[in-house]
Residue, then its C-alpha position, 0 to 999 in steps of 0.5 A: x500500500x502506498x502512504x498517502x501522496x508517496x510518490x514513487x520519485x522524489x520531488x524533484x523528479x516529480x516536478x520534472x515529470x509533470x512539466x514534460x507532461x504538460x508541455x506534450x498537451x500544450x504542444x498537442x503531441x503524442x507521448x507515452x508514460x509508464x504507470x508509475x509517471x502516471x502515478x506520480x503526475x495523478x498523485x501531483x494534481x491530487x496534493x494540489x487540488x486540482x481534480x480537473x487536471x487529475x481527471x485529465x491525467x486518469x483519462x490520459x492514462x486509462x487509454x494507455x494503460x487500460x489493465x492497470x490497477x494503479x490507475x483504476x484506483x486513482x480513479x477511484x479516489x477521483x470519484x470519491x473527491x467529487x461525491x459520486x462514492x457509489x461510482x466509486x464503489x462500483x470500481x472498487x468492488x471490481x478491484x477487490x477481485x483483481x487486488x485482493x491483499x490491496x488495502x488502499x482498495x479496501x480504504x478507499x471502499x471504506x471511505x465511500x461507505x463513510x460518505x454514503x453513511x453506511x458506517x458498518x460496512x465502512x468498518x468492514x471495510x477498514x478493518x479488511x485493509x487493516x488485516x491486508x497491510x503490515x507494512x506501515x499500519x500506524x499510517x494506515x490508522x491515522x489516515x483511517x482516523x482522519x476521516x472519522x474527524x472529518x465528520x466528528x465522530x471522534x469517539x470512533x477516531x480515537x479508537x484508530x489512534x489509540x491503536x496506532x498508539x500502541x504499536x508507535x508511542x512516539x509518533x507525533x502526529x498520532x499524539x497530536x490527533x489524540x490531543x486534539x480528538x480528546x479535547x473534542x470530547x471533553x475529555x482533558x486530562x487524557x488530551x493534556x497527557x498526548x500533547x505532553x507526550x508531543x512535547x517531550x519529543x518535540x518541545x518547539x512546537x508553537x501549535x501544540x503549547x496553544x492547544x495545551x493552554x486551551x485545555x488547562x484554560x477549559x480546566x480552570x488551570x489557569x496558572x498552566x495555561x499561562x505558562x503554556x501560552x508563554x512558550x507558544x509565544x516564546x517559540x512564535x512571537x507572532x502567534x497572535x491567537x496565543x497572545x489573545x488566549x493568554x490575555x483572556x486568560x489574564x482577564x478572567x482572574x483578574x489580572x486586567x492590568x497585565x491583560x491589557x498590556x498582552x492585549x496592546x502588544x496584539x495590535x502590532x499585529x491586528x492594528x485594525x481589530x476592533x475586537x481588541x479595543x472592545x476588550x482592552x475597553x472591558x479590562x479598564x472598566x473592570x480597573x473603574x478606568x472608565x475614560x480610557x474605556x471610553x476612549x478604547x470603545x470609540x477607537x473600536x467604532x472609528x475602525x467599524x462603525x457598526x461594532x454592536x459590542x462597542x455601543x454595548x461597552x459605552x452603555x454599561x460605563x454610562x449605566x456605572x456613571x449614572x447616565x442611563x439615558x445615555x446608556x439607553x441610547x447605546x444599548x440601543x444602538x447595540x440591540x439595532x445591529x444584533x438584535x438578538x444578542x441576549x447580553x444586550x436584552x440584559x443590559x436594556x432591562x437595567x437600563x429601562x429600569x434605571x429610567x424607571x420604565x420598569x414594564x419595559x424592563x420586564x419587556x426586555x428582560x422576557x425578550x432575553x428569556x426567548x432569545x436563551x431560555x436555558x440562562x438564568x440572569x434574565x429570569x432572575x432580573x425579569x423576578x427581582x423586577x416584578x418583586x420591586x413591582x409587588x407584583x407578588x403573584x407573578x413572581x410566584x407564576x414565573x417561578x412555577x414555570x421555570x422551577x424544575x429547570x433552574x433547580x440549583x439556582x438559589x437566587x430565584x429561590x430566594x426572590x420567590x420565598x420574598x414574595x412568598x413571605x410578602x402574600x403572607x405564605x411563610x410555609x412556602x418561604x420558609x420551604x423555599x429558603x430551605x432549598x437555597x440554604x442547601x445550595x448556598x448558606x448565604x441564601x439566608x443573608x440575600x433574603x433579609x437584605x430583600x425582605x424587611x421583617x417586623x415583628x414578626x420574631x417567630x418567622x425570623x426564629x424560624x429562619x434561623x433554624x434552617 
């Protein structure tokens, strides 16, 4: 079997080939080539993408050598980059009978069940080309594992590379892939351990210190995840994607500061990124800079006017300044743009309430709920607000409605046990702080802050014992 794009010749010879070839057709003249040129011409347009000049050669080729295999199955594969697998199928079980220990045939029939989602008998098919090959099997599996990736099935791709893994440990792109596949599917300390393992044979890799630092990111290994993205930097100083990383990185401990310094340095490469302003902007309001926020989010709208998280950045800080018109004009300006951004239906119904235009806070906060009914923040706001409203009832309503989905969210727990306690329900209260108490102690202290009992003593007595 051949491994993948391995040409008979070197490179050089290749090229030499292919150029005698393309100056016969040019100059219309009659020509021969041995299958093995032809194979190594097919297989030049094949790695170039060029299938309309590899159809061309396979043409070619047939009408002079009408007997070979080599040709037919690259023909074959010709069928299978343009879609038409049961074309190829027809081909290739012809082949079977003429190349029966062949296991590119049986590869290839593999691959055109994939595409045709016929899943069991592309298994059947690899593992036939897995018995037919013993030459380099580690590349076979790999190769066999690639096309699994390709339509993410990457359970089933980790079972081709764990066997590759276990005839060649030391195989780079087989850690990688297992790196890769593993952190697919959640699974981080098993896709930490393959990238490790790349490392350990070749520690220069700018890539793979990248990936790393986005599993111990997603881990919440945030001390390894900034050492991981600093050697990604070390070794590609220009590898902008680790710069940012590490940034957010930096701003999700809080460490804004450092974070903007990364972030700064990022715009030697993307000058014209409104994105970064957007996000040096966030770290200065986090540091209560709100004036170099400001100018970052107005820099953002000088390069692209129409950048809805720039508006929505310059409405929080005026929210923050007590300037919730302005605010309201921002936000606006954000929603108008993307308007179904649910951050932005948030940020719209502090706003409307700040005005004290609280049935259109109510509005936009129900607006937030349909756009992303599986987040809580909007039920929680759309229940305080009602409960400022003493609209009691309707808090107790929505909370009947969304209680089996938000069990573990105490705070709405704690605004219905207020409206429990304020419709004179206190064994509903009480049942419902119980709950919160379980999942957060400090339940208890966010429900006097809410509620302000008086003489009431047995209530509070009761509480207490919770």
């Amino acid at each position: 079997m051949r491994e993948e794009r391995d040409y008979i010749f070197d490179e050089e010879d290749t090229f030499e080939i292919v150029q005698k070839y393309e100056d016969m057709l040019r100059q219309r003249k009659n020509f021969f080539f041995d299958v093995a040129d032809f194979e190594n011409i097919i297989d030049f347009y094949f790695n170039s993408d060029n299938a309309k000049r590899a159809a061309q050669a396979i043409d070619i080729a047939s009408q002079i050598h009408p007997y070979s295999s080599e040709i037919q199955i690259r023909k074959a594969e010709l069928f299978i980059i343009d879609g038409k697998f049961k074309q190829a199928l027809k081909l290739l079980h012809f082949l079977v009978k003429v190349e029966t220990n062949n296991a590119e045939v049986y590869f290839l029939k593999g691959q055109s069940h994939l595409g045709l989602n016929e899943f069991e008998l592309a298994e059947k098919s690899f593992r036939q080309a897995i018995s037919s090959f013993t030459e380099d099997r580690v590349d076979l599996l790999y190769r066999i594992a690639s096309l699994y990736q390709e339509i993410t099935e990457y359970n089933i791709a980790i079972r081709y590379l764990l066997y590759a893994y276990s005839i060649e440990n030391n195989s780079l792109n087989i850690n990688f892939e297992l790196g890769y596949c593993f952190e697919c599917i959640d699974e981080f300390d098993k896709s930490a351990k393959h990238y490790n393992l790349y490392l350990d044979i070749n520690p220069y890799s700018s890539s793979v210190w990248y990936n790393l630092g986005i599993v111990y990111t997603r881990t919440g290994d945030f001390d390894k995840a900034l050492e991981a993205y600093d050697y990604s930097i070390a070794i590609d100083p220009a590898n902008s994607s680790a710069i940012h990383n590490k940034a957010n990185t930096l701003a999700t401990i809080g460490r804004y500061s450092e974070a903007i310094e990364e972030l700064t340095e990022l715009i030697k490469y993307e000058p014209e990124n409104p994105r970064l302003y957007v996000s040096i902007g966030e770290c200065y309001e986090k540091l209560c800079l709100y004036d170099k926020a400001l100018s970052t989010y107005n820099r953002s709208i000088e390069i692209f006017p129409s950048y809805a998280e720039a508006y929505f950045g310059i409405g929080l800080i005026k929210l923050k300044t007590q300037q919730p018109n302005l605010a309201l004009e921002n936000i606006n300006k954000a929603i108008a743009i993307e308007p179904e951004n649910y951050d932005f239906w948030l940020g719209l119904a502090r706003a409307k309430y700040e005005i004290n235009r609280i049935d259109d806070a109510i509005d936009a906060y129900r607006q937030a709920t349909l756009l992303n009914p599986d987040e809580p923040d909007a039920f929680i706001g759309m229940a305080e607000t009602l409960l400022y409203k003493e609209a009691f009832a309707d808090v107790e309503e929505l909370y009947d409605e969304i209680a089996e989905r938000f069990s573990e969210t105490y705070p709405l727990k704690v605004i219905c046990a207020a409206a429990m306690y304020l419709q004179n329900k206190p064994h509903k209260a009480i049942e419902l702080l119980r709950g919160a108490k379980k999942i957060a102690p400090s339940a208890i202290d966010e429900f006097f802050s809410i509620v302000s009992i008086i003489n009431d003593d047995s209530f509070v007595s009761r509480v207490k014992l919770l």
